[in-house]
C-alpha positions as CSV (number, residue, x, y, z in Angstrom):
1,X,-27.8,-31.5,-18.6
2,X,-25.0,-31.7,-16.0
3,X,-21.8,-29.5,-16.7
4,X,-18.8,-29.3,-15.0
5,X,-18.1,-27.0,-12.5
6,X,-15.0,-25.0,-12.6
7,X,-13.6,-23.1,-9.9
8,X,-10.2,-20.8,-9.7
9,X,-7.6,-23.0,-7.6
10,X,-5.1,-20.8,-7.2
11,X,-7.9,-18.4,-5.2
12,X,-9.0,-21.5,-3.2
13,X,-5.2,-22.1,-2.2
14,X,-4.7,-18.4,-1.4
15,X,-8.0,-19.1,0.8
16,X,-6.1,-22.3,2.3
17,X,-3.5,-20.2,3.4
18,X,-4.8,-17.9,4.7
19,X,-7.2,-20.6,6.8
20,X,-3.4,-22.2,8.3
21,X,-2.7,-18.4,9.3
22,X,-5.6,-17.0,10.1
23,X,-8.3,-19.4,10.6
24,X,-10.8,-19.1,13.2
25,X,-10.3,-22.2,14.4
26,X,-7.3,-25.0,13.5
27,X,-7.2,-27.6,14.9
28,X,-6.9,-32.5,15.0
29,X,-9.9,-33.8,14.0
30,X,-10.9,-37.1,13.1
31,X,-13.1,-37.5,9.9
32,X,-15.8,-40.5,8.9
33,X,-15.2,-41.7,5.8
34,X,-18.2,-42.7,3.7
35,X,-17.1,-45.6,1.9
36,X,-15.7,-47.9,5.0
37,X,-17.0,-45.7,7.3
38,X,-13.3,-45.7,9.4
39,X,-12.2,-42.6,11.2
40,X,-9.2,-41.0,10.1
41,X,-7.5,-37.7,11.8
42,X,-7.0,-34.7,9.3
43,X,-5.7,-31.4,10.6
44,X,-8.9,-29.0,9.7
45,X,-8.5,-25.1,9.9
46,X,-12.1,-22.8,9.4
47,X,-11.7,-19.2,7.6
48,X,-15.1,-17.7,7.4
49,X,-17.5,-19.8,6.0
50,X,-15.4,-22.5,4.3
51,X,-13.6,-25.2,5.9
52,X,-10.6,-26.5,4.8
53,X,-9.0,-30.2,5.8
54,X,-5.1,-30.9,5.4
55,X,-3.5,-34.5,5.7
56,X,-1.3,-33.1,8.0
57,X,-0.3,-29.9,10.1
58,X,2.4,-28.9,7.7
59,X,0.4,-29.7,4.7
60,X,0.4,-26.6,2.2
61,X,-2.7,-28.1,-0.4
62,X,-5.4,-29.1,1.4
63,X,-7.1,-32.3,0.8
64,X,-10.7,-31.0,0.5
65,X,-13.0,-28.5,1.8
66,X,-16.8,-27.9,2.9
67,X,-19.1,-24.6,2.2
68,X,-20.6,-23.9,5.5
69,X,-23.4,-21.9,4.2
70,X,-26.6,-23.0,5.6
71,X,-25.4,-25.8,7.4
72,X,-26.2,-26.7,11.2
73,X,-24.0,-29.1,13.7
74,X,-25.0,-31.0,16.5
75,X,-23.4,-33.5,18.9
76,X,-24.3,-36.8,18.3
77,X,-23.8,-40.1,20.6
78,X,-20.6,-42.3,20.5
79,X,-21.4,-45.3,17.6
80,X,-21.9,-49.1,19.2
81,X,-18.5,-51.0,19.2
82,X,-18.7,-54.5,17.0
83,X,-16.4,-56.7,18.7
84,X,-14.8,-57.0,22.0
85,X,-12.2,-55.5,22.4
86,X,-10.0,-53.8,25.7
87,X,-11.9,-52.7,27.9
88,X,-9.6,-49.5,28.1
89,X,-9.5,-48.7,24.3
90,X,-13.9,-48.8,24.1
91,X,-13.5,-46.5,27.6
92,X,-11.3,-44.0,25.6
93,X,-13.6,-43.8,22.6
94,X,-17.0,-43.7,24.3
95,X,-15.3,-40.5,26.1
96,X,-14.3,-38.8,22.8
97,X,-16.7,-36.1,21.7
98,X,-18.7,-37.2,18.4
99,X,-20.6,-34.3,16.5
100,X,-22.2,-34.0,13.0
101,X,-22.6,-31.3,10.0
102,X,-25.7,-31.4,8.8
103,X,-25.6,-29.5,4.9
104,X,-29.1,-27.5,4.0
105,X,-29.6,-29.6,1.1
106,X,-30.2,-32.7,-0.3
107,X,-27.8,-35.1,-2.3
108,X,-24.9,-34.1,0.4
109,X,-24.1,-36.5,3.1
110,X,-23.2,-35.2,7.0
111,X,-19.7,-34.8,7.5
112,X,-19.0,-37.0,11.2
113,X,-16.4,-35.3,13.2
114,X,-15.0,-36.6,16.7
115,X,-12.3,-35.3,18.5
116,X,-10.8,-36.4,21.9
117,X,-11.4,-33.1,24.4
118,X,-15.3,-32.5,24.8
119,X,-14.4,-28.2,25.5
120,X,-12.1,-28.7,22.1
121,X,-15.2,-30.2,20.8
122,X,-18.0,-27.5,22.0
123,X,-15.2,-24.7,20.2
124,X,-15.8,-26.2,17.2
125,X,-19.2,-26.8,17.3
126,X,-19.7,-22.9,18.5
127,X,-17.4,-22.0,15.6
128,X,-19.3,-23.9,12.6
129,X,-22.3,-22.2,14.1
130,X,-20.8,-19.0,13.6
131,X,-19.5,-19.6,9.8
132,X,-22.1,-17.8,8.1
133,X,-22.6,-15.5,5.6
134,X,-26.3,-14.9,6.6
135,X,-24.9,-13.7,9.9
136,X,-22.7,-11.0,8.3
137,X,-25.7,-10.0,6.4
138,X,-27.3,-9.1,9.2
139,X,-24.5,-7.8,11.0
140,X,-24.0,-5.9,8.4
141,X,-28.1,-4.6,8.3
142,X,-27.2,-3.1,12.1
143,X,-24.3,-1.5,11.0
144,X,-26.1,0.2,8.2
145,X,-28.9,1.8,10.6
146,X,-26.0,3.0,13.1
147,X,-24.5,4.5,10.0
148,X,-27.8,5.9,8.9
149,X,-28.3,7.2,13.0
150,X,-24.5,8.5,12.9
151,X,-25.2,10.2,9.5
152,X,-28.1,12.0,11.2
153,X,-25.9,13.3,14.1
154,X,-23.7,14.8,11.7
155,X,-26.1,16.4,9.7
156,X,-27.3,17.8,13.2
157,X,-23.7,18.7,14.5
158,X,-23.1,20.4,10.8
159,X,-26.6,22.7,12.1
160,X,-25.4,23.2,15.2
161,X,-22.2,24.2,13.4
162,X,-23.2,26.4,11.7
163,X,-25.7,28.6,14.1
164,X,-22.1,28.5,16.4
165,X,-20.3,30.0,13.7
166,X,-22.8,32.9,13.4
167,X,-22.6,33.2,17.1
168,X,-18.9,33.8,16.6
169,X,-19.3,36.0,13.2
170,X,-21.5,38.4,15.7
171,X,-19.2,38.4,19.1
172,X,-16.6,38.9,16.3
173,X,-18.7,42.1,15.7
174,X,-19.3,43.4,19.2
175,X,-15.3,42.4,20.4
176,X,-14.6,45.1,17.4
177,X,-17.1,47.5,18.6
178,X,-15.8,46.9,22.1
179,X,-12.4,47.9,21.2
180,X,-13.5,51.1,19.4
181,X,-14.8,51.8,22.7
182,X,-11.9,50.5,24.4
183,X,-9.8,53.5,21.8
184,X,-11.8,56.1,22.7
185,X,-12.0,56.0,26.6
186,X,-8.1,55.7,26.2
187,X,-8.2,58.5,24.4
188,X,-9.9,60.1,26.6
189,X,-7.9,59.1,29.5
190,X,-4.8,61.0,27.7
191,X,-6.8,64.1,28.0
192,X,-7.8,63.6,31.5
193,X,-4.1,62.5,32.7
194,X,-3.0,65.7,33.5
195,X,-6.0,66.6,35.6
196,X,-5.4,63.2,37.6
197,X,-3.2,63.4,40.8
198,X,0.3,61.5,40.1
199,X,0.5,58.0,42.1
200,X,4.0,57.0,42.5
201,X,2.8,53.6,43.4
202,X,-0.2,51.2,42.6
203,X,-2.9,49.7,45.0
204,X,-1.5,46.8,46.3
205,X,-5.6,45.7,45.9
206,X,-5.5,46.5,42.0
207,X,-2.4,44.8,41.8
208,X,-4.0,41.5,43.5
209,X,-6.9,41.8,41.1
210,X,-4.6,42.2,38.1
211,X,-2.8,38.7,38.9
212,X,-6.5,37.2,39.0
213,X,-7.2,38.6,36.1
214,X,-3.7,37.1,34.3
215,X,-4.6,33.4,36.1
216,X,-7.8,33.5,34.8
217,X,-6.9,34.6,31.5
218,X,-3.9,31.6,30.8
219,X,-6.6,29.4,32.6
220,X,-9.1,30.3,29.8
221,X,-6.7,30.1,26.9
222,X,-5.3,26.6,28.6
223,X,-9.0,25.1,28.7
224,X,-10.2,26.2,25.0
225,X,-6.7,24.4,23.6
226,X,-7.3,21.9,25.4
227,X,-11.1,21.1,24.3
228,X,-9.7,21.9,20.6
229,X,-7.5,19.0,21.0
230,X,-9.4,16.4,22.3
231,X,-12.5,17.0,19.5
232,X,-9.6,16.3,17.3
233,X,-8.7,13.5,19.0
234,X,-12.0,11.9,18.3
235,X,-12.8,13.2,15.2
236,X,-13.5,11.0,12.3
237,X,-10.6,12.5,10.7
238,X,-8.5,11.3,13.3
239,X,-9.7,8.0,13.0
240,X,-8.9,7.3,9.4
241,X,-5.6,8.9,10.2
242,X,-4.9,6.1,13.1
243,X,-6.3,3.3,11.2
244,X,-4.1,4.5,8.0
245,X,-1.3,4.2,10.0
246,X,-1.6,0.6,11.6
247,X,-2.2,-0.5,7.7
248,X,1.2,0.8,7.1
249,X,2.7,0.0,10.1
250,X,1.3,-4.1,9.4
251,X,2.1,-3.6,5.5
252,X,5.9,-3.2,7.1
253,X,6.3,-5.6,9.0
254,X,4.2,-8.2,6.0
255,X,6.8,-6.5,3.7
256,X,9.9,-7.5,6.2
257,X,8.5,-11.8,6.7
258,X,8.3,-11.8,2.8
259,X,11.4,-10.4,2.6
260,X,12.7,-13.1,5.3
261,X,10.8,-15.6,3.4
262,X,12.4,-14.6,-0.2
263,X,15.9,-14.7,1.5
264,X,15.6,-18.4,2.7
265,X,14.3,-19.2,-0.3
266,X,17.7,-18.3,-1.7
267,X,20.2,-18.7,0.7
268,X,19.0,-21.7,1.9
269,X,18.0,-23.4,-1.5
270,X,18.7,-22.0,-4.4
271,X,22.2,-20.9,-3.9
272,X,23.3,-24.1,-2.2
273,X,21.8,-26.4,-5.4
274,X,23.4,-24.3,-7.5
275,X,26.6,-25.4,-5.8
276,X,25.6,-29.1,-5.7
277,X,25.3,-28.8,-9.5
278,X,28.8,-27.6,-9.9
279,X,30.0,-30.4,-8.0
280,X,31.3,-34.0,-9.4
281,X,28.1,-36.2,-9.1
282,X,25.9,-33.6,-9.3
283,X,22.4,-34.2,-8.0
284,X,20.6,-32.2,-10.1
285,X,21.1,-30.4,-13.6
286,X,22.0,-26.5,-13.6
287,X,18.5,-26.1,-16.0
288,X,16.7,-27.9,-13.1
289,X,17.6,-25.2,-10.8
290,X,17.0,-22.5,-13.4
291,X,13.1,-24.0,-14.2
292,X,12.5,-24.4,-10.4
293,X,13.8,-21.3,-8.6
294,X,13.1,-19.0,-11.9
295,X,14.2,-15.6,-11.1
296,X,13.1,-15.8,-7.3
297,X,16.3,-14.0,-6.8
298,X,15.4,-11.0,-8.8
299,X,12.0,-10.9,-7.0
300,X,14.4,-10.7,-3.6
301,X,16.4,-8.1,-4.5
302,X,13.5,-6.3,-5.7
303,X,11.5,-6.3,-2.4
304,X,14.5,-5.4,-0.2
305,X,14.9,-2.4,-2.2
306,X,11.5,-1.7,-1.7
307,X,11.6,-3.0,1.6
308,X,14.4,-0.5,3.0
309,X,11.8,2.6,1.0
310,X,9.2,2.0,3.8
311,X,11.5,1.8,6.9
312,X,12.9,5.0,6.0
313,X,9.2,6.2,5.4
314,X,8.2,4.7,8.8
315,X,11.2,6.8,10.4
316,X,9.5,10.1,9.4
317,X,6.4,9.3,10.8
318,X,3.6,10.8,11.3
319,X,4.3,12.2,7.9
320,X,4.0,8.8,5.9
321,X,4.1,9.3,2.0
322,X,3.6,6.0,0.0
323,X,2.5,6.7,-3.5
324,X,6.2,7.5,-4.8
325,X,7.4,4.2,-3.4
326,X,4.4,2.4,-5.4
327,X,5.1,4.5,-8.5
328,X,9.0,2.9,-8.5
329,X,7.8,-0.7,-7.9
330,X,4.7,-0.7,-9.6
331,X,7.2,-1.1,-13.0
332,X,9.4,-3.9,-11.6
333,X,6.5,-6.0,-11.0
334,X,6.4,-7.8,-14.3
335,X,9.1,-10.1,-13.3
336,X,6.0,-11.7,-11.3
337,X,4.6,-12.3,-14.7
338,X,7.3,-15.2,-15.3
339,X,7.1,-16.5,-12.0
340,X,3.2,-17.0,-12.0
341,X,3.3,-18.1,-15.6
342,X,6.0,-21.4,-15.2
343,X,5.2,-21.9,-11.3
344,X,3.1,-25.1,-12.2
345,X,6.2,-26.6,-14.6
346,X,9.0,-25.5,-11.6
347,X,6.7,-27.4,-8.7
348,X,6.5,-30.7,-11.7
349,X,10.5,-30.4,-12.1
350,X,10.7,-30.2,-8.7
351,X,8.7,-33.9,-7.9
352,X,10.5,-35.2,-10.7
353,X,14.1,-33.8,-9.3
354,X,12.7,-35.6,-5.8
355,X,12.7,-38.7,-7.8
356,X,16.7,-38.8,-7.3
357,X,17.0,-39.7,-4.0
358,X,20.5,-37.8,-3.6
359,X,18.5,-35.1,-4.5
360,X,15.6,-36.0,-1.9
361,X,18.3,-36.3,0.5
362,X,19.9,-33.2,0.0
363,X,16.6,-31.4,0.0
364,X,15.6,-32.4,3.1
365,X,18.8,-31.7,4.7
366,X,18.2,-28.1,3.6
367,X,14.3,-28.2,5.3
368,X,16.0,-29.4,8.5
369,X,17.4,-26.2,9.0
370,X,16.1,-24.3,11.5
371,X,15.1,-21.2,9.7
372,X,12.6,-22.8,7.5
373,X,10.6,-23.5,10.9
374,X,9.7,-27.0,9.2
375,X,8.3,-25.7,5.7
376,X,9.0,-27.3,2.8
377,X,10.7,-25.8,-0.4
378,X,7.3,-26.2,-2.3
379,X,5.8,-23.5,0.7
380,X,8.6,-21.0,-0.5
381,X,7.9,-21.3,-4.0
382,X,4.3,-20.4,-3.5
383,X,5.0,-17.1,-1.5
384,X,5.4,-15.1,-4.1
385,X,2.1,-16.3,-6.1
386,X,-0.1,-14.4,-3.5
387,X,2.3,-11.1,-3.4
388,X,0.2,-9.3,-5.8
389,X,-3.3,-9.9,-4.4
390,X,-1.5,-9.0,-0.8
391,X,-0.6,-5.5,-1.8
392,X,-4.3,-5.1,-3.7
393,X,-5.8,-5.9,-0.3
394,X,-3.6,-3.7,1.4
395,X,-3.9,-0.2,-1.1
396,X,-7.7,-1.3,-0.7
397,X,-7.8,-0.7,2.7
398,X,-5.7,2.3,2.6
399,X,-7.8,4.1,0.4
400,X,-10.9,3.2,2.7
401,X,-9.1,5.3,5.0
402,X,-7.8,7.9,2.9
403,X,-9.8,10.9,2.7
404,X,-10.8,12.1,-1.1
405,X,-8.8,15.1,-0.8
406,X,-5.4,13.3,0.8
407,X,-3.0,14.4,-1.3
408,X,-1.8,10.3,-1.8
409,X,-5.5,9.8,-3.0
410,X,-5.0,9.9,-6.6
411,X,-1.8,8.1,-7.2
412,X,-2.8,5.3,-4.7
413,X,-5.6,4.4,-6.9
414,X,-3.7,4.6,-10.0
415,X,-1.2,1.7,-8.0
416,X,-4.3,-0.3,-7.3
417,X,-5.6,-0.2,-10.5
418,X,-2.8,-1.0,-12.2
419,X,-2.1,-3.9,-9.7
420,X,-5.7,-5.3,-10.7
421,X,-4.6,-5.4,-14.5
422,X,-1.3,-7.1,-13.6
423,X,-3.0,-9.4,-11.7
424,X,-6.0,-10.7,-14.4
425,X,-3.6,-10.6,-16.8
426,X,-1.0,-12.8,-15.0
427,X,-4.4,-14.8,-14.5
428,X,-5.2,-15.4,-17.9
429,X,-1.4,-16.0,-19.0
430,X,-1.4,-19.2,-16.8
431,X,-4.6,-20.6,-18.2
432,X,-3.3,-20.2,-21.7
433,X,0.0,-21.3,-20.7
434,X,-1.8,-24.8,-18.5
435,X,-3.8,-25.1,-21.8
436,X,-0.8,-25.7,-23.8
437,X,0.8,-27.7,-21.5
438,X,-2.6,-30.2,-20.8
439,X,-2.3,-30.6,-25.2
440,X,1.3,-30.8,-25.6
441,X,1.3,-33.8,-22.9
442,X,-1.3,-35.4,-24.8
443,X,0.3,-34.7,-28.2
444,X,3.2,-36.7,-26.9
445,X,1.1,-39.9,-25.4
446,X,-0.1,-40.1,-28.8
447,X,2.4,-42.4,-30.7
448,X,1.5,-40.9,-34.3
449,X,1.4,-37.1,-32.9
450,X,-1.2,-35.0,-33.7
451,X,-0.4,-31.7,-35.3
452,X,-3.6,-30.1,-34.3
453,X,-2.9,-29.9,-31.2
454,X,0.0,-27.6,-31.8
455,X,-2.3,-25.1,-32.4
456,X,-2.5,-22.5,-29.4
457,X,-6.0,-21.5,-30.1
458,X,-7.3,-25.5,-28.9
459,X,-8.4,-25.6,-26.2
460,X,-9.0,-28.8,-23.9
461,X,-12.4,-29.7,-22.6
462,X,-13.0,-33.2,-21.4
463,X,-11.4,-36.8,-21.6
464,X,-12.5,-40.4,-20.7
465,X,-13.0,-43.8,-21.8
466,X,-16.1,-44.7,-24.4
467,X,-16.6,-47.9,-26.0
468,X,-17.1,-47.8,-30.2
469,X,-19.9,-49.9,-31.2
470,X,-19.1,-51.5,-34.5
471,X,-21.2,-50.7,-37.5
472,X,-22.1,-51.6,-41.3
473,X,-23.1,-50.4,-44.1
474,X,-26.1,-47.2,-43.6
475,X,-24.8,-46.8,-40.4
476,X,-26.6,-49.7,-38.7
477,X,-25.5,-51.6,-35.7
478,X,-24.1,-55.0,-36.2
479,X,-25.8,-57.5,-33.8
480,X,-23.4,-60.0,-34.4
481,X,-21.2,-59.1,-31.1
482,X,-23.8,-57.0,-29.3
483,X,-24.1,-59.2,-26.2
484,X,-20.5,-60.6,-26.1
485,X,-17.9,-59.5,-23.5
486,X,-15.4,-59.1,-26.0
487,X,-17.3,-55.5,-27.1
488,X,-16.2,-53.6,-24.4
489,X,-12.6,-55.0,-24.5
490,X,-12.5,-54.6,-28.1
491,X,-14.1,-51.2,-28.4
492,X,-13.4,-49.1,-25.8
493,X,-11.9,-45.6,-26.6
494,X,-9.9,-43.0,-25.1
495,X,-11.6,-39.9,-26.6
496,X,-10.4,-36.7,-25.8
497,X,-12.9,-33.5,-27.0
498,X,-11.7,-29.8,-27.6
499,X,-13.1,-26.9,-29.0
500,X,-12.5,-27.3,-32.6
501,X,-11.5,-31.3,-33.0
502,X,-12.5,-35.0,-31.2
503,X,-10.0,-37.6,-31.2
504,X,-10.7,-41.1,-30.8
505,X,-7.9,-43.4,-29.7
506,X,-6.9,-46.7,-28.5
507,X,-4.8,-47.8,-25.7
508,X,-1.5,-50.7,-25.9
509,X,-0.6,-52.9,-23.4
510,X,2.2,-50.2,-22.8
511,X,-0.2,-47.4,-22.0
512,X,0.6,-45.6,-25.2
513,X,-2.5,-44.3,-27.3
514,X,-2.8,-44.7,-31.2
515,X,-5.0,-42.6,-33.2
516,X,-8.2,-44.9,-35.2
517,X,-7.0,-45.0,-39.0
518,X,-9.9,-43.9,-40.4
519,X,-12.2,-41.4,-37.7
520,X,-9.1,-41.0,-35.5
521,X,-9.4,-37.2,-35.4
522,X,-13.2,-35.9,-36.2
523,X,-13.6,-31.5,-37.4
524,X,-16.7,-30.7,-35.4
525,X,-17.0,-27.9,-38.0
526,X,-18.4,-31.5,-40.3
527,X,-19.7,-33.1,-37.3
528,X,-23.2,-33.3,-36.5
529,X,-24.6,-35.1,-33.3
530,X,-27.6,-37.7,-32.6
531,X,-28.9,-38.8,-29.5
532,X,-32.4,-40.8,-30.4
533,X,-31.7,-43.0,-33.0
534,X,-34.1,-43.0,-35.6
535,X,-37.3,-44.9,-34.6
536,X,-37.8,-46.1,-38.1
537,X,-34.9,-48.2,-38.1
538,X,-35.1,-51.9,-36.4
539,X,-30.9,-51.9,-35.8
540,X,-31.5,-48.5,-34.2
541,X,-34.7,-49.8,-32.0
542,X,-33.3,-52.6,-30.5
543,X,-29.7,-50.6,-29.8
544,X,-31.7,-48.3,-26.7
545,X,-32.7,-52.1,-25.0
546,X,-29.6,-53.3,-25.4
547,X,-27.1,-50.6,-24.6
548,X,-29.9,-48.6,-22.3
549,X,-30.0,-45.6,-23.9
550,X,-26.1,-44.9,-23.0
551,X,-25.3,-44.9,-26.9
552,X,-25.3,-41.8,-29.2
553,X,-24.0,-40.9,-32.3
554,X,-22.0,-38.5,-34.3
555,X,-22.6,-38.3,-38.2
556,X,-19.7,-37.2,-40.0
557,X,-19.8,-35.5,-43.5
558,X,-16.0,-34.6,-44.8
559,X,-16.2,-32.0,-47.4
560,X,-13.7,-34.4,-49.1
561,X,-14.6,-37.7,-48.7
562,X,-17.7,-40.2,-48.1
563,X,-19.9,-39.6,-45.1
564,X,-19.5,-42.2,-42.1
565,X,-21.8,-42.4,-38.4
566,X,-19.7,-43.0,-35.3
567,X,-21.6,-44.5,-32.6
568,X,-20.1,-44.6,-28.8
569,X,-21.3,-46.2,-25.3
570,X,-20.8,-44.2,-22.4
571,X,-21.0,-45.8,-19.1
572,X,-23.3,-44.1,-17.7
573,X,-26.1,-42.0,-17.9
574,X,-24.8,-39.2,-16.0
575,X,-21.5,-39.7,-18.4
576,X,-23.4,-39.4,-21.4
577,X,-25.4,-36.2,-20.9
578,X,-22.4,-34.6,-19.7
579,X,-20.4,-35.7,-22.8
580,X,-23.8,-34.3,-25.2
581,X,-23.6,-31.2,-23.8
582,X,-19.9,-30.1,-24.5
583,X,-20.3,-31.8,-27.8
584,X,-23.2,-30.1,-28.8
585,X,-21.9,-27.0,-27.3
586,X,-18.7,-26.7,-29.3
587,X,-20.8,-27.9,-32.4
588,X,-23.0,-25.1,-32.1
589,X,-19.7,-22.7,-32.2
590,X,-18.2,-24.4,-34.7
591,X,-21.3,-24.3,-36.9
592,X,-21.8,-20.4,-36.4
593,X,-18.1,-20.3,-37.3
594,X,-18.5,-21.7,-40.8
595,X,-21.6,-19.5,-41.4
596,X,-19.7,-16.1,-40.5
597,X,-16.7,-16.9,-42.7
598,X,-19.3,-17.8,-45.6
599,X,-21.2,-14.7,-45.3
600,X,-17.6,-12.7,-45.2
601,X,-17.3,-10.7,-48.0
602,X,-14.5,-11.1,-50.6
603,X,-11.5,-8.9,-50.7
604,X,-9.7,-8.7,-54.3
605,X,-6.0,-7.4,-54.1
């Protein structure tokens, strides 16, 4: 049976980011739709192996995206023109460059691509080529046996090493038995002095051959520094040491944007609303501002603090000591908590403030301004969503560069680890806090209310439309309207399933829903679920022909009143299976549920 598949958005946003940054290749493309098969341009940007299409170049949520994996592209010939049209407009569209992605399995149509340039189109072709994780794999397979053959060379070097160092150990040894020499002939040349004849003056010839001596000696000493310092130089060691240091020198100036970006945030938004709802006619409420711009202005003055701590670390370089600056922010950072956790409600309060076109006009007075480099407010609320994965990235390529004995080792671990908790559990605060939102907004379409859905521990699984077939006595199907139009007017459903509770509503004219008097709200703890009728039955028989098989039902036994069947029509196959499997899913649950609080033993107080 078909499930839904869920992915994290917020990760596929921070991946559409990135592919507007940093993308492999960005780019106008026009795109095929499948239904009327008309072009339309998107503005597409590649990161690794996904590809991502916006509506438009300053588009921050992109309106779809492909998985490269496996996939192949080739050029394909310019479609036949219907019609005759200019002779100039068929000219410019037989020259545009047409090419096609073909996906490595079935069930998923080519995506048709054209652009105008046919180099702009060859890129882009060369580029999809390229977008594969297959590739890396085996990138990754040569880099493993240079490893393995570098690994080998040191293990060779460390030999050589250490028959060197035993060289050394015994010219250590003879340089000390040559100076016991070198002692005792000078000894013995203070006993022999006075038999020597006096020489007021040196041999100008051992005085040449001493300056030789000296040049040779400084050249010696000169040389072996010099060889010292260049197998530094390309030591592994060294290395790391240079690679450490560009990290901290790019996590500056990625420090100093977001800085930038946090101060037009405020000084270019938030405090200028705040103004505009002081005024007379105020375009917007003071509580508006507060639920869209949160405490974004905390979050600034936190990272400028932290922002002036690295350029006065960066002014001491080569010494460049991070861990005490991590261990000050690292307990500041749960303001992010209740920026992350409300940042759907500000962007909703937002599209309902740009409903007020004073406010619309306002707002886009602001984005005019230069320094926003033609972003929209929505762009600098979301900059501080990815701050926190940003500086995991970054502590996790410092410590692949920091040696296991640096003396930062420890405490930049600590940081990253603690940065990981903050981060899953900011992670599973918004999907509790979404949750509550998705039933609270149907809690209040529902004229009645429903007070189940107050409770925090319901959770939301699916919703659609699902026509109630009528029934009598025994649960069998009336045939009295089974063919008549009026069945799916009169019995269609909203139905809305969660883990512990299905509700079955109906729709006004008005769009409100009203809960069914009697099986409005169903406990799947009493619920149990039927998808072959029973072939004994001749109601039940004839209900597969009619309905074709889309029917199932769902027998109800209240510990506190008579026992009822609910039969529903879904309106399709695909529909119904998928509806079966969450149902029987959350039955299954429920059903253990009841058994383990039986079994619980009794407490007596």
């Amino acid at each position: 049976m078909q499930k839904s598949v869920r992915y994290n958005e917020g990760h596929a946003l921070y991946l559409a980011f990135l592919a507007r940054k940093e993308g492999t290749k960005r780019g106008f493309l026009s795109k095929k739709t499948a239904e009327a098969s008309r072009w339309h341009e998107k503005w597409f940007a590649l990161y690794q192996n996904v590809l991502f299409y916006f509506e438009g170049e300053q588009s921050c949520r992109p309106a779809g995206m492909y998985l490269l994996e496996g996939c192949s592209c080739e050029r394909t010939p310019a479609p036949p023109r219907a019609g005759a049209g200019p002779g100039g407009v068929r000219d410019a569209l037989d020259k545009q460059y047409y090419f096609t992605v073909l996906f490595g399995h079935e069930g998923q149509k080519p995506l048709e691509l054209r652009c105008e340039e046919e180099q702009d189109g060859k890129e882009w072709m060369e580029a999809i080529h390229q977008a594969s994780y297959a590739d890396i794999l085996i990138e990754r397979e040569v880099l493993m046996q240079k490893y393995i053959h570098l690994v080998q060379i040191v293990e060779t070097e460390k030999i050589a090493a250490n028959q060197l160092r035993h060289q050394l150990e015994d010219q250590d040894t003879e340089i000390e038995r040559l100076k016991s020499e070198i002692i005792a002939l000078n000894k013995t040349k203070e006993r022999m002095r006075p038999y020597q004849s006096n020489q007021e003056d040196e041999d100008p010839d051992i005085k040449k051959i001493k300056k030789v001596q000296s040049f040779m000696r400084g050249w010696l000493c000169r040389r072996k520094w010099k060889t010292i310092v260049q197998d530094y130089i390309c030591s592994p060691h060294a290395e790391s040491m240079r690679k450490r240091n560009q990290i901290v020198f790019t996590m500056v100036e990625a420090e100093s944007e977001y800085v930038h970006q946090l101060y037009i945030l405020v000084n270019g938004f938030l405090r200028p609303l705040r103004m505009a709802a002081s005024s007379k006619k105020p375009p917007i409420s003071h509580d508006d501002v507060s639920s869209i711009f949160l405490n974004s202005e905390t979050i600034m003055f936190l990272h400028e603090i932290f922002h002036q701590g690295l350029k006065a670390r960066i002014a001491n370089w080569p010494t460049l000591i991070l861990a005490d600056l991590f261990d000050i922010l690292l307990p500041m950072l749960n303001i992010y908590q209740e920026f992350v956790r409300n940042h759907q409600y500000s962007l909703q309060v937002l599209a309902n403030c740009k409903q007020n076109r004073d406010f619309d006009k306002l707002l886009k007075q602001y984005e005019a301004n230069p320094a926003c480099e033609g972003r929209m407010l929505e762009t600098f609320l979301t900059y501080p969503m990815f701050q926190i994965p940003r500086y995991i990235i970054t502590l996790h390529e410092l410590l692949a560069h920091t040696p296991h004995e640096h003396v930062e080792r420890k405490s930049l671990e600590f940081a990253k680890s603690k940065l990981e908790e903050l981060s899953r559990v900011m992670h599973d605060e918004v999907s509790d806090t979404e949750n509550i939102r998705k039933n609270l907004a149907i809690e209040r379409m529902i004229v009645e209310g429903c007070d189940i859905l107050l409770d925090t521990s319901q959770t939301f699984i699916r919703q659609g439309s699902l026509i109630q077939v009528p029934s009598v006595e025994r649960g069998k199907l009336s045939k009295v309207r089974l063919g008549s139009l009026s069945l799916k007017k009169e019995g269609e459903r909203q139905c809305f399933l969660f883990t512990k509770h299905f509700l079955i509503c109906t729709r006004s004219s008005g769009g409100k829903l009203h809960l069914l008097k009697t099986g409005g709200v169903l406990s799947l703890i009493d619920c149990t679920l039927i998808e072959e009728p029973d072939a004994s039955d001749d109601d039940s028989k004839g209900s597969g022909q009619v309905f074709g098989h889309l029917d199932f039902k769902i027998v109800v036994e209240p510990p506190d009143a008579a026992a009822f069947t609910v039969v529903l029509l879904a309106p399709s196959r695909q529909e119904k299976a998928a509806w079966m499997s969450d149902i029987s899913q959350y039955l299954e649950v429920s059903r253990r549920w009841k058994i383990w609080q039986h079994s619980r033993p009794l407490v007596y107080k």
